[in-house]
ZAKE-133004 format. One record per atom (N, C-alpha, C): residue number from 1; chain; x, y negated, z negated. Coordinates in steps of 0.2 Angstrom, whole numbers, plus 2048, in hexadecimal, padded with zeros to 3 digits. Layout:
<nodes>
{num NUM&chaine A&px X&py Y&pz Z}
...
</nodes>
This chain:
<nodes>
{num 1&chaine A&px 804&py 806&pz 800}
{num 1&chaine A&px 800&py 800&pz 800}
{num 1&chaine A&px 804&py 7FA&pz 800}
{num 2&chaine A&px 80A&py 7FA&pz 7FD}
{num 2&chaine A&px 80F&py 7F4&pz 7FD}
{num 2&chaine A&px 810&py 7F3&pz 801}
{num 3&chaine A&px 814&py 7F9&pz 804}
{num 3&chaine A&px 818&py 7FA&pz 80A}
{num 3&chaine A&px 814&py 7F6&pz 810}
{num 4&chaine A&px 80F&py 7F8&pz 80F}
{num 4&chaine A&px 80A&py 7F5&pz 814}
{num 4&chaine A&px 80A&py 7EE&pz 815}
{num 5&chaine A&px 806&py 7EC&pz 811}
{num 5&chaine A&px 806&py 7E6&pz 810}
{num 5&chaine A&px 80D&py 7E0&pz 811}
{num 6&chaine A&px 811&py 7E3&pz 80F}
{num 6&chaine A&px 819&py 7E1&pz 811}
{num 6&chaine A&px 81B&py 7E0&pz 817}
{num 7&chaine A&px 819&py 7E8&pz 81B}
{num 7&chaine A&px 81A&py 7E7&pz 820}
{num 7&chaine A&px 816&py 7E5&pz 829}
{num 8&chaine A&px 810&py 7E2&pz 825}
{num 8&chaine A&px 80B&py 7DD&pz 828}
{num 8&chaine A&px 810&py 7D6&pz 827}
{num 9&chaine A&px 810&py 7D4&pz 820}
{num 9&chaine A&px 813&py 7CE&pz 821}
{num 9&chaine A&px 81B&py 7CC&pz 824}
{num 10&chaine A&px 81E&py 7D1&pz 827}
{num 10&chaine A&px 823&py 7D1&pz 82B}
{num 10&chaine A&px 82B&py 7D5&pz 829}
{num 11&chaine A&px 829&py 7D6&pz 821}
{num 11&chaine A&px 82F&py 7DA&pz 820}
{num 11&chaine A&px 830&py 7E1&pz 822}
{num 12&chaine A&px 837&py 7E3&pz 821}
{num 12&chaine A&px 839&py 7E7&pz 825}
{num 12&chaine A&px 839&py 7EF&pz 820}
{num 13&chaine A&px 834&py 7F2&pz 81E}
{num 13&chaine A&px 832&py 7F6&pz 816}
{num 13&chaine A&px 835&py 7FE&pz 81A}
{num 14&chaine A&px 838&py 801&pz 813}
{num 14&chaine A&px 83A&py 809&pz 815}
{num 14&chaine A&px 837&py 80D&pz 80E}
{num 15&chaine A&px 832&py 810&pz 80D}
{num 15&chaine A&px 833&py 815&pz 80A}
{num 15&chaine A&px 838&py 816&pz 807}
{num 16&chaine A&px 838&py 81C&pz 801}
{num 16&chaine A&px 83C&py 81E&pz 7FF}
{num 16&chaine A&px 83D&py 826&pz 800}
{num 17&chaine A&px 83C&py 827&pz 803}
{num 17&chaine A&px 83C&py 82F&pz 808}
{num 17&chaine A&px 83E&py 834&pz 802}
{num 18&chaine A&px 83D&py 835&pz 7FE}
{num 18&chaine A&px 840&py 83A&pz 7F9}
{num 18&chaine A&px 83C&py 83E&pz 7F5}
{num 19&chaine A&px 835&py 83D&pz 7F7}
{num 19&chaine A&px 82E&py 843&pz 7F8}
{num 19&chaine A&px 82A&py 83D&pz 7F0}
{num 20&chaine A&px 825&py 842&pz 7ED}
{num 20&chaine A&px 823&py 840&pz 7E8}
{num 20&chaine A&px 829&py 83F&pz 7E3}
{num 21&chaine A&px 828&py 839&pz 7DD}
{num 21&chaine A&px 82D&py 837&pz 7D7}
{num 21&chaine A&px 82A&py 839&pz 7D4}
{num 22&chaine A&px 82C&py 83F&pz 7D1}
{num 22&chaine A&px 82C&py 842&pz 7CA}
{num 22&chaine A&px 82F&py 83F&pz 7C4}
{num 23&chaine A&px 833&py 83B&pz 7C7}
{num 23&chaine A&px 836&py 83A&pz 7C1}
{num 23&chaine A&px 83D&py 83D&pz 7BF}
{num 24&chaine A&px 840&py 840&pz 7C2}
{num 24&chaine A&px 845&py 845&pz 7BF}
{num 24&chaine A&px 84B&py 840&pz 7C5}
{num 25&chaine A&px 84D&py 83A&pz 7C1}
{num 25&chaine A&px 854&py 833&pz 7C2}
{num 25&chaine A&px 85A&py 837&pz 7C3}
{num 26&chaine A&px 85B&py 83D&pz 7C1}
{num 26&chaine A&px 861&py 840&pz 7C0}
{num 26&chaine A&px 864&py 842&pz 7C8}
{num 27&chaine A&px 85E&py 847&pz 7CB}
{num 27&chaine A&px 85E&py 847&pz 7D3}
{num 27&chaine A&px 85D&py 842&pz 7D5}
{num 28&chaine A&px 859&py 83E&pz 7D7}
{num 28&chaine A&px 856&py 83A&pz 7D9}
{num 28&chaine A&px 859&py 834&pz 7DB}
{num 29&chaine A&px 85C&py 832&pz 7D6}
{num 29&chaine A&px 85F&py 82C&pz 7D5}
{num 29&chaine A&px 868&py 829&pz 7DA}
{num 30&chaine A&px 86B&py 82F&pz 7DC}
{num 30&chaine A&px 870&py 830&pz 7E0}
{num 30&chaine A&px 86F&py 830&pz 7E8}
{num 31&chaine A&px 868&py 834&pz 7EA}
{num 31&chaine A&px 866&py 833&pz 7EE}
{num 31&chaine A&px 863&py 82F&pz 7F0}
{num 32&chaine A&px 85D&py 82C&pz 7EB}
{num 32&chaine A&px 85D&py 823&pz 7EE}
{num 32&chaine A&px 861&py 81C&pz 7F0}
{num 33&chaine A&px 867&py 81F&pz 7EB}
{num 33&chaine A&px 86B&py 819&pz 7EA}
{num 33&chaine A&px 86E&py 819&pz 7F3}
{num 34&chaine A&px 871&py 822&pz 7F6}
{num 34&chaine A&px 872&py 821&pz 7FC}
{num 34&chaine A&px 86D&py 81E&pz 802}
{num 35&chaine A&px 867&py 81E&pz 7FF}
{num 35&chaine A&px 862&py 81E&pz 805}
{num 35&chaine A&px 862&py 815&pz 805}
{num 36&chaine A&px 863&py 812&pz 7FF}
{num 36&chaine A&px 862&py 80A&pz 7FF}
{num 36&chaine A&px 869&py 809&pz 803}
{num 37&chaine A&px 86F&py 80C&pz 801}
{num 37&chaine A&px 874&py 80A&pz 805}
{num 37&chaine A&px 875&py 80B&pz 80C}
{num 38&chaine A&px 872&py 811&pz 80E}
{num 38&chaine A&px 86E&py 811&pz 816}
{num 38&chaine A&px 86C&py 80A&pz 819}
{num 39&chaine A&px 866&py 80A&pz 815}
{num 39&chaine A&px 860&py 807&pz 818}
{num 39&chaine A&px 864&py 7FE&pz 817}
{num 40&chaine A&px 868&py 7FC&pz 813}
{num 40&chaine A&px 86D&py 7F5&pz 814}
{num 40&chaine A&px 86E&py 7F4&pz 818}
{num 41&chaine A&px 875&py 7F9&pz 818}
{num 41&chaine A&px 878&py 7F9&pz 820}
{num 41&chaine A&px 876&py 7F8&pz 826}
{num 42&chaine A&px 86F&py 7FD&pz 828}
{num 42&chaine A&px 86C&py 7FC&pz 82D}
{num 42&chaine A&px 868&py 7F4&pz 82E}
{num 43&chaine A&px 867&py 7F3&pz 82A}
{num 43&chaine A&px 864&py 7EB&pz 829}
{num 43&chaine A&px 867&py 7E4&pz 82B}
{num 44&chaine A&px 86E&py 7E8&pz 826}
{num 44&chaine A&px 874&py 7E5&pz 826}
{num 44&chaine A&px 874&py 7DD&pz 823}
{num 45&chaine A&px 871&py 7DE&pz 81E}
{num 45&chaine A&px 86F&py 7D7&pz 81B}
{num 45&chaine A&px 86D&py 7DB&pz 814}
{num 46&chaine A&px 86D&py 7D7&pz 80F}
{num 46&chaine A&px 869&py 7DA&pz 807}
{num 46&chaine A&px 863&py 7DB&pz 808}
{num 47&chaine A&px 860&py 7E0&pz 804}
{num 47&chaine A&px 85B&py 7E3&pz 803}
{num 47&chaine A&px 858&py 7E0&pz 7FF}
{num 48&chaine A&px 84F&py 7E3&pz 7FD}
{num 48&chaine A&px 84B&py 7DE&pz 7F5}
{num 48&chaine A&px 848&py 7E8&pz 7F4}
{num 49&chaine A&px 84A&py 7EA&pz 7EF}
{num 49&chaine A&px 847&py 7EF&pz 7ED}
{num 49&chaine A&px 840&py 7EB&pz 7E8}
{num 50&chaine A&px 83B&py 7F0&pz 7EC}
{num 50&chaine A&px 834&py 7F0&pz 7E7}
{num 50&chaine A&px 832&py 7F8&pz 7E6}
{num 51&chaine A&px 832&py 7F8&pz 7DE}
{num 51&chaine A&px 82D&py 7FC&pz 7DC}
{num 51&chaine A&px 828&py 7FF&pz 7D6}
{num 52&chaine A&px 825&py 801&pz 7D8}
{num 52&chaine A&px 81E&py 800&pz 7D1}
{num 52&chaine A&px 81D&py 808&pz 7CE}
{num 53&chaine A&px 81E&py 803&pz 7C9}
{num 53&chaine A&px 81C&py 809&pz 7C4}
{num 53&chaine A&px 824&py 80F&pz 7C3}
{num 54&chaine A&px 823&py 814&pz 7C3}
{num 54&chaine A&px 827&py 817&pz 7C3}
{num 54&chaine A&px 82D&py 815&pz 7C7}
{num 55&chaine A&px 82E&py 815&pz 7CE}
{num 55&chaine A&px 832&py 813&pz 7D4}
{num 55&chaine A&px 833&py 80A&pz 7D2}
{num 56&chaine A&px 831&py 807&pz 7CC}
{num 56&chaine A&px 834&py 7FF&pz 7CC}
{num 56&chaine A&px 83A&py 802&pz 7C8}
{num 57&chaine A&px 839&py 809&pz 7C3}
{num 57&chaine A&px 83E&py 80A&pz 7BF}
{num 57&chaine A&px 843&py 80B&pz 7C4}
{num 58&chaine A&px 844&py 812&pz 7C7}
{num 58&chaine A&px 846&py 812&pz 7CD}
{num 58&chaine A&px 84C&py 80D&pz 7D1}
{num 59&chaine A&px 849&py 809&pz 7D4}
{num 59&chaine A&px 84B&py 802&pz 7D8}
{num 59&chaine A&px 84E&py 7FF&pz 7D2}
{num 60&chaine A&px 84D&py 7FD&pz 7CB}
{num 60&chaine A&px 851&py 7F8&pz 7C7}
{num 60&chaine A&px 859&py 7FF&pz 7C5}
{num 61&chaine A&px 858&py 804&pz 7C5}
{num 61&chaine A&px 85E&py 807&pz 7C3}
{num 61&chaine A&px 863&py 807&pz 7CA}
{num 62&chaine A&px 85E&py 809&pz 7D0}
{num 62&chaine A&px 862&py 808&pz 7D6}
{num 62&chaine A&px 866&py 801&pz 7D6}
{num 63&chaine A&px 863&py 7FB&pz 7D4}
{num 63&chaine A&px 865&py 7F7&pz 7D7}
{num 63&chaine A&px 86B&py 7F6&pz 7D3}
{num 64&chaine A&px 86C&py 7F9&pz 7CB}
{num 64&chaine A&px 871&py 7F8&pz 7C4}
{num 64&chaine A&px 878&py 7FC&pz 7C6}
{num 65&chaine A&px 875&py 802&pz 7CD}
{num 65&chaine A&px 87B&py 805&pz 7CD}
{num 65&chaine A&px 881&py 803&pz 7D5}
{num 66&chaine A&px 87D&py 7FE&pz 7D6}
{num 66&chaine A&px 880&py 7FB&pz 7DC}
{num 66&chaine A&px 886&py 7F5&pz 7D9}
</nodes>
């Protein structure tokens, strides 16, 4: 729904492709970190992570380990 709405209003939104969030940071959290640094580079400009609820914890730890 965010996603959507973000990218109506022109920005450039990617999922977090890493199926349902369970919760379980320990896996999780390694392979998001590579997928924001993908998703950078390809942009090749800084990123704004958003996310709700669960996935803002998520985005705020990803953002601590860059």
């Amino acid at each position: 729904m965010i996603r959507g709405v973000l990218g109506r209003l022109g920005y450039a939104t990617q999922g977090w492709g890493l199926g349902r969030n369970h919760g379980d940071h320990v896996q999780l959290l390694p392979r998001l970190i590579e997928r924001i640094a993908t998703f950078a580079e390809a942009q090749g400009r800084p990123i704004v992570l958003i996310g709700w609820s669960l996935g803002g914890m998520f985005a705020r730890e990803a953002t601590r380990a860059q």
